[in-house]
Backbone as a chain_set.jsonl record, in Angstrom:
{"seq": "XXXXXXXXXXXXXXXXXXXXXXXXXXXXXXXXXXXXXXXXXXXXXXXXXXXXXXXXXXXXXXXXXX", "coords": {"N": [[95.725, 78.957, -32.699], [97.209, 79.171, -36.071], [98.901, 79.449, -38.827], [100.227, 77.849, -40.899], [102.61, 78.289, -42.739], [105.076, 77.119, -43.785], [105.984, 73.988, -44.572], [108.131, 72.979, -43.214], [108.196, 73.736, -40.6], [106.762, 72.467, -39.227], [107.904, 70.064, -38.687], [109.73, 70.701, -37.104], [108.814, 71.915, -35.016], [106.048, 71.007, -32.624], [103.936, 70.524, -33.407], [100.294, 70.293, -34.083], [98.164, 69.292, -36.581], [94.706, 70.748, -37.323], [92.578, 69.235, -39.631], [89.891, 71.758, -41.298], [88.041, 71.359, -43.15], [85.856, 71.851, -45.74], [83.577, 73.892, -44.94], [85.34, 75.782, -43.201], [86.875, 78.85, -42.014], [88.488, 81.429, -43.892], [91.317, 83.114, -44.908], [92.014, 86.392, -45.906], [93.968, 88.438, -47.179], [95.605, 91.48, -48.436], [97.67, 93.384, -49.965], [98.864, 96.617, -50.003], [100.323, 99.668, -51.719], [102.205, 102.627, -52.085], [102.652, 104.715, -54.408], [105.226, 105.703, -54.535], [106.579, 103.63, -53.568], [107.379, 101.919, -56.047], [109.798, 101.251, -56.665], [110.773, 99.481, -54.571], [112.776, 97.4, -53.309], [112.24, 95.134, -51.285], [109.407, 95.516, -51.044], [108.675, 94.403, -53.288], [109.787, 91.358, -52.955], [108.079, 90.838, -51.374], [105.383, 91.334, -52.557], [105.631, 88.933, -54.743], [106.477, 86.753, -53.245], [103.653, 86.385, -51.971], [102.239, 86.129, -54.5], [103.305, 83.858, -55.7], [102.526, 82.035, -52.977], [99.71, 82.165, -53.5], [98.889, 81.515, -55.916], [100.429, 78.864, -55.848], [98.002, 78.059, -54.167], [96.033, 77.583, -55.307], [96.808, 76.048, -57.598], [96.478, 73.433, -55.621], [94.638, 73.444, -54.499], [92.874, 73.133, -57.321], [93.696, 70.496, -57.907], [92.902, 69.294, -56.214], [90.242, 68.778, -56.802], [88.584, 71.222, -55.889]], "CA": [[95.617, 78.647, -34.106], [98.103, 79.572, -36.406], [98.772, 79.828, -40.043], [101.485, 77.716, -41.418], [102.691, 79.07, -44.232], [106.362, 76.809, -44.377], [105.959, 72.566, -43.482], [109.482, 72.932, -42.219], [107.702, 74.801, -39.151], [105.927, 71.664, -38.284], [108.47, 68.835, -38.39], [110.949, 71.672, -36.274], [108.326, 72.3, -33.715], [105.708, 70.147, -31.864], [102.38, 71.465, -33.878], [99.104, 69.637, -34.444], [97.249, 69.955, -37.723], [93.671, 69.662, -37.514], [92.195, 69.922, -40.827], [88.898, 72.672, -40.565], [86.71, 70.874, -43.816], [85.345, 72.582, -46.704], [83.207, 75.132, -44.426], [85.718, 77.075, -42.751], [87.235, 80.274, -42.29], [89.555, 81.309, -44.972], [92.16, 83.915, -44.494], [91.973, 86.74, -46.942], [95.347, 89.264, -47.221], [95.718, 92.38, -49.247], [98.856, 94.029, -49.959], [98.544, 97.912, -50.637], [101.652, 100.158, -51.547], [102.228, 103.7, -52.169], [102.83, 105.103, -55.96], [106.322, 106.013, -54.201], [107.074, 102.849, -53.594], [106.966, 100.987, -56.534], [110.906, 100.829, -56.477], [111.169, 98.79, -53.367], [113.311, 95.653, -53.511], [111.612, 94.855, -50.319], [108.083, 95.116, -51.203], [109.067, 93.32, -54.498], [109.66, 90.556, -52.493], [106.529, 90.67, -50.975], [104.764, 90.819, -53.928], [106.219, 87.64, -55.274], [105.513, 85.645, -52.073], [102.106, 86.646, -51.939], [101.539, 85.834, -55.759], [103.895, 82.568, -55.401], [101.351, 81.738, -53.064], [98.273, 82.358, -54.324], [99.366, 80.288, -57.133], [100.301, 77.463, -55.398], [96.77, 77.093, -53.456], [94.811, 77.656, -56.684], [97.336, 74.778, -57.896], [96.428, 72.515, -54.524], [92.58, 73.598, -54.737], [92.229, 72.669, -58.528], [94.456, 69.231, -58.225], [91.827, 68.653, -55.356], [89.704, 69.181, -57.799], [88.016, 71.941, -55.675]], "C": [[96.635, 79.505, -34.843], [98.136, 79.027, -37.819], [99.975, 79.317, -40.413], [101.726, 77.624, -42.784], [104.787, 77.915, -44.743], [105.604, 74.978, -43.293], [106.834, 71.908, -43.136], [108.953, 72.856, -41.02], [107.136, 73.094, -38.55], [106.682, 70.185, -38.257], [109.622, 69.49, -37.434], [109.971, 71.366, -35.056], [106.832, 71.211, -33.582], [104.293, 71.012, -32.519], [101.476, 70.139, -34.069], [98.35, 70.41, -35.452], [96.006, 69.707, -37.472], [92.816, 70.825, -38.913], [90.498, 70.363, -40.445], [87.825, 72.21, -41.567], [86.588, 72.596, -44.854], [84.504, 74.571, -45.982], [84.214, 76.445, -43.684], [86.447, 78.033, -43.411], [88.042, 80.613, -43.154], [89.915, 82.874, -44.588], [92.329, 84.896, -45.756], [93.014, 87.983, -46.389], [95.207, 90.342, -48.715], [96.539, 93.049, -49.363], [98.51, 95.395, -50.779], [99.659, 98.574, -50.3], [101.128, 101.529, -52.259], [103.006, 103.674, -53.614], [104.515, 104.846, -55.758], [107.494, 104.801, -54.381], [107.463, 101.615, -54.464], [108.918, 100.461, -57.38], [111.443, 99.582, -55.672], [111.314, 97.42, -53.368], [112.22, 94.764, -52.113], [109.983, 94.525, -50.718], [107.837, 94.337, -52.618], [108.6, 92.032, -54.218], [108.738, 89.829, -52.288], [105.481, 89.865, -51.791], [104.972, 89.841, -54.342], [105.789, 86.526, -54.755], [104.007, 85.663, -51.944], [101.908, 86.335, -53.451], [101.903, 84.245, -56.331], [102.39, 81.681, -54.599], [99.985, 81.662, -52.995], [98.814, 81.376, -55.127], [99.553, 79.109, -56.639], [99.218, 76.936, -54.518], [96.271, 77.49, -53.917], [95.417, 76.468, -57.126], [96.576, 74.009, -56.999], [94.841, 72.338, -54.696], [92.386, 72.716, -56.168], [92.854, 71.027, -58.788], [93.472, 68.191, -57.084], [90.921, 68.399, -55.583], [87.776, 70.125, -56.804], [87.653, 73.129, -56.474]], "O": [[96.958, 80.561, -34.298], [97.363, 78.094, -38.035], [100.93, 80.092, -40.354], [101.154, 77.02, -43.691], [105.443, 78.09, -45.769], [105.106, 74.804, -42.181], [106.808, 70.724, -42.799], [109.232, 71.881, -40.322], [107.236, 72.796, -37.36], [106.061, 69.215, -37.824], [110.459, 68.696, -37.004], [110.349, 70.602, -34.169], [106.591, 70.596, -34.621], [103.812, 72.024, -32.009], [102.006, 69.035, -34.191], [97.98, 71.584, -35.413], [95.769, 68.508, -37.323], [92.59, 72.014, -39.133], [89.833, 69.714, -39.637], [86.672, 72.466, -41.221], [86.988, 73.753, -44.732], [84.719, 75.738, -46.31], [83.944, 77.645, -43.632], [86.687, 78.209, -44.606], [88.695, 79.581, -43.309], [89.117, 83.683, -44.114], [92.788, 84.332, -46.75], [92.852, 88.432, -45.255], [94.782, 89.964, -49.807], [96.292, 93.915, -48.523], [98.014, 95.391, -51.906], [100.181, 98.471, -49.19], [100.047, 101.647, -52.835], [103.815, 102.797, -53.92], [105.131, 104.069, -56.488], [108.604, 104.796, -54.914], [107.795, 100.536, -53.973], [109.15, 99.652, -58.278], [112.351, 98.842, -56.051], [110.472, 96.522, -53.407], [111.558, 93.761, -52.381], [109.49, 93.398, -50.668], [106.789, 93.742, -52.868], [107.614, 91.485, -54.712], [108.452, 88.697, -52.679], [104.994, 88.735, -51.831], [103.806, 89.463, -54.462], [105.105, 85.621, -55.233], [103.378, 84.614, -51.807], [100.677, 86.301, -53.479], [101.199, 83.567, -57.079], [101.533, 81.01, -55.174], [99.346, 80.917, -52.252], [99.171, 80.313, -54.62], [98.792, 78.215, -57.009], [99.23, 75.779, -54.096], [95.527, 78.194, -53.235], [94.598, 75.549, -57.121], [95.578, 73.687, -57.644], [94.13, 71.364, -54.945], [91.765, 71.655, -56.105], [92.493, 70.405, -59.787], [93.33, 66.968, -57.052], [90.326, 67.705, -54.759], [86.58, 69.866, -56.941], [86.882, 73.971, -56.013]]}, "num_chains": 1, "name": "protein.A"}
């Protein structure tokens, strides 16, 4: 099982989706940084993608009208 996060990945490579239904597992991620770091083009990045999406599967959820 695997977590596709780009749906490039799955017209490149030989994957099977099977959708898991309202009950399952849901994948929860937390990004934690140091005071130090709050320079870091790098974890910038991060940040962005991770708030990109979030946003776009609160979009997908509420257009689902989950």
């Amino acid at each position: 099982m695997v977590q596709i996060a780009d749906p490039g990945l799955v017209a490149t490579y030989p994957v099977r989706i099977v959708r898991l239904g309202r009950g399952a597992p849901m994948l929860q991620l937390s990004l934690v940084t140091r005071k130090t770091d709050d320079d870091s083009r790098t974890l910038a990045a991060m940040r962005e993608a991770m708030h990109t999406a979030l946003m776009t599967a609160q979009r997908q959820r509420s257009d689902r009208g989950m």
